[in-house]
C-alpha positions in Angstrom: 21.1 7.9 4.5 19.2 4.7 5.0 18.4 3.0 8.2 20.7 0.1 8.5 18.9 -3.2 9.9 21.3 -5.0 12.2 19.4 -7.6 12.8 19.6 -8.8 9.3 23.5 -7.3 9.3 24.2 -9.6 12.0 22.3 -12.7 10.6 24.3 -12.0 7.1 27.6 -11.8 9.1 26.4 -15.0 11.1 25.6 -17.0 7.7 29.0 -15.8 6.3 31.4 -16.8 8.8 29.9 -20.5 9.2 29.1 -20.8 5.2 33.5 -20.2 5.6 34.0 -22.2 8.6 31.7 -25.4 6.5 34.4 -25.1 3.9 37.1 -26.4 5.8 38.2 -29.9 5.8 37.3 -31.8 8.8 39.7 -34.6 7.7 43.0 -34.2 6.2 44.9 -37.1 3.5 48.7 -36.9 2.7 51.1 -39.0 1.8 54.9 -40.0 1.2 56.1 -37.1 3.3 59.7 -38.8 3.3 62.3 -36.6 2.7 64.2 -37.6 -0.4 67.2 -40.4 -0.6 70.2 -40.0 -2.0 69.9 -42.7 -4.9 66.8 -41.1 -6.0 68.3 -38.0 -6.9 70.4 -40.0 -9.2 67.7 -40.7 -11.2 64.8 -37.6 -10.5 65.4 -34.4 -10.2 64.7 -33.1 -6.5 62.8 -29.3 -5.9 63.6 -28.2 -2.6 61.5 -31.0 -0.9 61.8 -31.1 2.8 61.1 -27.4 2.9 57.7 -28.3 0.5 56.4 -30.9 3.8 57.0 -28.0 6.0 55.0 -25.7 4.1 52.1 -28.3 3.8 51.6 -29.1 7.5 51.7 -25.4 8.3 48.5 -25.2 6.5 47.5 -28.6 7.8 47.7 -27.3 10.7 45.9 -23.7 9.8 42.9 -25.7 9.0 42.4 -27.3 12.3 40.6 -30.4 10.6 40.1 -33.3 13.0 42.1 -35.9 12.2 44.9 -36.2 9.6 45.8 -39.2 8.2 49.4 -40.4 6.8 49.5 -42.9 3.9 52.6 -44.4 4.1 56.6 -43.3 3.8 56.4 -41.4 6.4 59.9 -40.7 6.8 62.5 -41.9 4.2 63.7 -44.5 6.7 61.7 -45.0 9.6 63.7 -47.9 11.6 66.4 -44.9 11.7 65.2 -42.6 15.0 67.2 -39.4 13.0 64.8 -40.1 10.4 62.1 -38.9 12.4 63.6 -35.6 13.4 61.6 -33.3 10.7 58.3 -35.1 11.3 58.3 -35.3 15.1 58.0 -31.9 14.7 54.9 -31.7 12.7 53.1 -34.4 14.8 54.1 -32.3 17.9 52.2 -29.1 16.0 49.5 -31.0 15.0 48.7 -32.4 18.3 49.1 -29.1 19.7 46.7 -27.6 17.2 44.1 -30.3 18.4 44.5 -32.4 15.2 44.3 -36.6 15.9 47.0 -38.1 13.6 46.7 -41.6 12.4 49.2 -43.0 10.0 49.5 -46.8 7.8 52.6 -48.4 6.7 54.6 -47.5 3.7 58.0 -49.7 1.8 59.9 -46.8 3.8 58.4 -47.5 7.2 59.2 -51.4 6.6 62.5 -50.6 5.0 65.7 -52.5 6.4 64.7 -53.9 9.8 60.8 -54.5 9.8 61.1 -54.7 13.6 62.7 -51.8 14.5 60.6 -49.7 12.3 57.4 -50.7 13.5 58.5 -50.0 16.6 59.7 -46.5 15.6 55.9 -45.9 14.1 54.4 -47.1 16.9 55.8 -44.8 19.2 54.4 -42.3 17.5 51.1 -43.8 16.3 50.1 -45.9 18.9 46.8 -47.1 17.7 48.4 -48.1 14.3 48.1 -51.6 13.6 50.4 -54.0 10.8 47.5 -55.9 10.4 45.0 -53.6 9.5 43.1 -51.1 11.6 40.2 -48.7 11.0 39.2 -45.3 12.6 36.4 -43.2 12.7 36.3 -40.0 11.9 33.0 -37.5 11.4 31.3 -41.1 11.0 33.3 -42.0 8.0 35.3 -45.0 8.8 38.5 -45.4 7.3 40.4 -48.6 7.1 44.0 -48.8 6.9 45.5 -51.6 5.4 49.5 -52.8 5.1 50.1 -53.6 1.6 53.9 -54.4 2.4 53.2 -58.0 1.4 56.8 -58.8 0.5 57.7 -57.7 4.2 54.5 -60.0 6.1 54.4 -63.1 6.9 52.0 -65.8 5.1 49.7 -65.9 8.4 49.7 -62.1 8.6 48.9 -61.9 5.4 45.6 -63.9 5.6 45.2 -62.7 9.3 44.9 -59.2 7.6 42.5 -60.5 5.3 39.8 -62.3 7.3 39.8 -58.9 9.7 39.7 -56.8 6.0 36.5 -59.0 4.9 35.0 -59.0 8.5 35.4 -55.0 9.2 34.2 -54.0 5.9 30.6 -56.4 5.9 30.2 -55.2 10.1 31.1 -51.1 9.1 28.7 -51.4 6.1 25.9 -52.7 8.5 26.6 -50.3 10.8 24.0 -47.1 11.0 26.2 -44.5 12.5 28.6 -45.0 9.6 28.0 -42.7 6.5 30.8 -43.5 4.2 34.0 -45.8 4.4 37.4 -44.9 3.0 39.8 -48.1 2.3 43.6 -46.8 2.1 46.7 -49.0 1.8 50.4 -47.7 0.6 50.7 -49.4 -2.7 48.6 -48.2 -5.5 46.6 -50.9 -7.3 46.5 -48.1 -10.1 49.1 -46.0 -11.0 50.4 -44.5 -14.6 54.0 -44.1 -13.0 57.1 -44.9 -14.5 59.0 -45.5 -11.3 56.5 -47.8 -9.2 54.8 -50.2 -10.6 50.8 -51.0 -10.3 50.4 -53.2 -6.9 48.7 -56.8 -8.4 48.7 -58.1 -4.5 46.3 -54.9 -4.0 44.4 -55.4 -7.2 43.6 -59.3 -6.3 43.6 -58.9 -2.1 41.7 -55.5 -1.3 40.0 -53.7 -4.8 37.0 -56.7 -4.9 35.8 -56.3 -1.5 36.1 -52.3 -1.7 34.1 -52.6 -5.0 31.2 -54.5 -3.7 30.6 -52.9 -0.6 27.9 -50.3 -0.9 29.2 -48.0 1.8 32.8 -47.7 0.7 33.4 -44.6 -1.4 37.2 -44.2 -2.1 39.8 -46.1 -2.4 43.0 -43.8 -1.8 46.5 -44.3 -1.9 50.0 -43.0 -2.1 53.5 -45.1 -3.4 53.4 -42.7 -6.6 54.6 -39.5 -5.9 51.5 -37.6 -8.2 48.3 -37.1 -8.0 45.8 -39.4 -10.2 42.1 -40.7 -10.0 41.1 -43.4 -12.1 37.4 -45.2 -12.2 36.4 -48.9 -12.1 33.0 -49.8 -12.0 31.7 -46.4 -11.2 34.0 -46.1 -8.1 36.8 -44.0 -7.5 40.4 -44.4 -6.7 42.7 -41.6 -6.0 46.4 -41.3 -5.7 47.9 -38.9 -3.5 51.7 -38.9 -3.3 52.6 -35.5 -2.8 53.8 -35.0 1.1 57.3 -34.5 -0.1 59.4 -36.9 -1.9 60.2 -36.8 -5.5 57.8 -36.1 -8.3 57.4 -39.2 -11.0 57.0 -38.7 -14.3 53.9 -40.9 -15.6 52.9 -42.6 -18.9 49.0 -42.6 -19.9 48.1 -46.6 -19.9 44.9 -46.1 -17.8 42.4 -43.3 -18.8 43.2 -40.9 -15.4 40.4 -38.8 -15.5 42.9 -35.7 -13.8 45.4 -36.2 -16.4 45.2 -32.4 -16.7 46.0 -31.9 -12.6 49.7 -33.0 -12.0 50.3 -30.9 -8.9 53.7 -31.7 -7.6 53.0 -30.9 -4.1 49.5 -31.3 -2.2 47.1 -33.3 0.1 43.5 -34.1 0.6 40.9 -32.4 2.5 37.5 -34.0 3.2 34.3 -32.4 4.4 31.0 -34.6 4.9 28.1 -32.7 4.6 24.3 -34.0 4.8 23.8 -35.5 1.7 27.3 -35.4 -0.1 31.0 -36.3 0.7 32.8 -33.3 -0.7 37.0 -34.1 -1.6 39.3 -31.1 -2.3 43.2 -31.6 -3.4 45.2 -28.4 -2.2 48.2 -28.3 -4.3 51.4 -25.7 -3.6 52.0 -23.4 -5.7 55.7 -23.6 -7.4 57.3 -20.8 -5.5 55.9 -21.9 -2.2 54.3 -18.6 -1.8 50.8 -20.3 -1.6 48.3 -23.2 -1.5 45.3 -23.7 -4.2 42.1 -25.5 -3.4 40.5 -27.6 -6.0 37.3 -29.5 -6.0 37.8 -33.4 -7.1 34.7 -35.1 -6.3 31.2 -34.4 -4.2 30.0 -37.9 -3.4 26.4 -38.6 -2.5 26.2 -40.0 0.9 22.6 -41.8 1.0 
């Protein structure tokens, strides 16, 4: 029987467990967690949806990334406090699990009294900001923009845009920032038949994302699928699979994952040295498990 080497056992063992550990996402992306509404069950056909969010932050939560952000519709009707019954929970986990959780607003956080369900949000992310905010995270910067322009004011609306011009030229300057991630709500592409593409998104925020160096993704929610389209070389995802109803889509735009239609999943990033690596887990259809599946490996200069 050979001589086992444990000093090169060990070093294997070492190299094993962190080649695992660099795996794991050290930011998480979801979005539309809202459980469904009554009127869209008219017209879609709901699969067992609320218990599909729970399943999603459990794992969320196994993966102990450090932040987790929300895109928008968080709950079906956030100015309603019972809305928030479900989700309170999962924030409550999250934070217990050591995970920062950052969150934008979507047409169903804004949805019949603006006021009280900002306030609602607020409560529970404190740092969020109607007029645009940014946070960074494993020195990628993510700014979170409200692209509820039929709900803002005219002055809020260029308020939001002289801060969105001014963050993204000082973030891009910036050395300790590797990579920035713009997210908004509204999809400025989408294939779906239920929501259309958002023109105010196209015309306020795609131009600037597209001509600053530094910003890497453009990544939204709104249409409850996953897509990833590509203008001018730069990539836009759509990830709006926390939960409520899956939309059936046309093909319009080229959508270079038109073979991946997960109806349930969210992101997970992990920045490495030289590359910006995105992974979509998608639930499986009996709930039993969740996939992993590579979407893009940036280059991060």
């Amino acid at each position: 029987m050979k001589k086992i080497d444990w000093r090169i056992f060990s070093i294997l063992i070492v190299l094993s467990s962190w080649s695992g550990y660099a795996q794991q996402p050290t930011i998480v992306m979801i979005s539309d967690t809202q459980a469904p509404m009554r009127v869209e069950k008219l017209f879609l056909k709901s699969h067992h949806n609320e218990h599909a969010t729970s399943v999603l932050f459990q794992k969320i939560d196994s993966l102990k990334p450090m932040s987790l952000f929300i895109l928008g519709d968080v709950t079906s009707w956030s100015a309603k406090e019972r809305k928030w019954r479900s989700m309170d929970g999962y924030l409550k986990a999250c934070h217990e699990a050591g995970i920062s959780t950052h969150a934008l607003w979507g047409n169903h956080d804004v949805m019949g009294s603006v006021k009280k369900g900002k306030a609602n949000f607020k409560k529970r992310f404190p740092d969020a900001n109607p007029d645009g905010y940014y946070v960074v995270s494993d020195s990628i910067a993510f700014v979170l923009l409200n692209s509820n322009f039929k709900r803002m004011k005219p002055e809020e609306i260029n308020s939001q845009q002289k801060w969105y011009e001014e963050t993204l030229a000082l973030l891009d300057k910036d050395l300790s920032i590797a990579a920035i991630i713009v997210s908004c709500h509204h999809a400025p592409f989408t294939n779906s038949k239920i929501v259309r593409p958002s023109l105010e998104v196209q015309e306020k925020f795609v131009p600037l994302f597209l001509s600053t160096p530094k910003c890497k993704l453009f990544i939204t929610g709104h249409a409850h699928a996953f897509e990833q389209f590509v203008v001018n070389e730069k990539n836009f995802l759509v990830i709006g699979g926390g939960g409520g109803i899956h939309q059936p889509l046309s093909t319009d735009r080229v959508d270079v994952r038109a073979d991946y239609k997960p109806e349930f999943h969210f992101l997970g990033l992990t920045l490495h040295q030289k590359h910006l690596r995105v992974d979509s887990y998608p639930l499986y259809g009996n709930f039993s498990s969740i996939g992993k599946k590579n979407i893009l490996d940036l280059p991060i200069p």
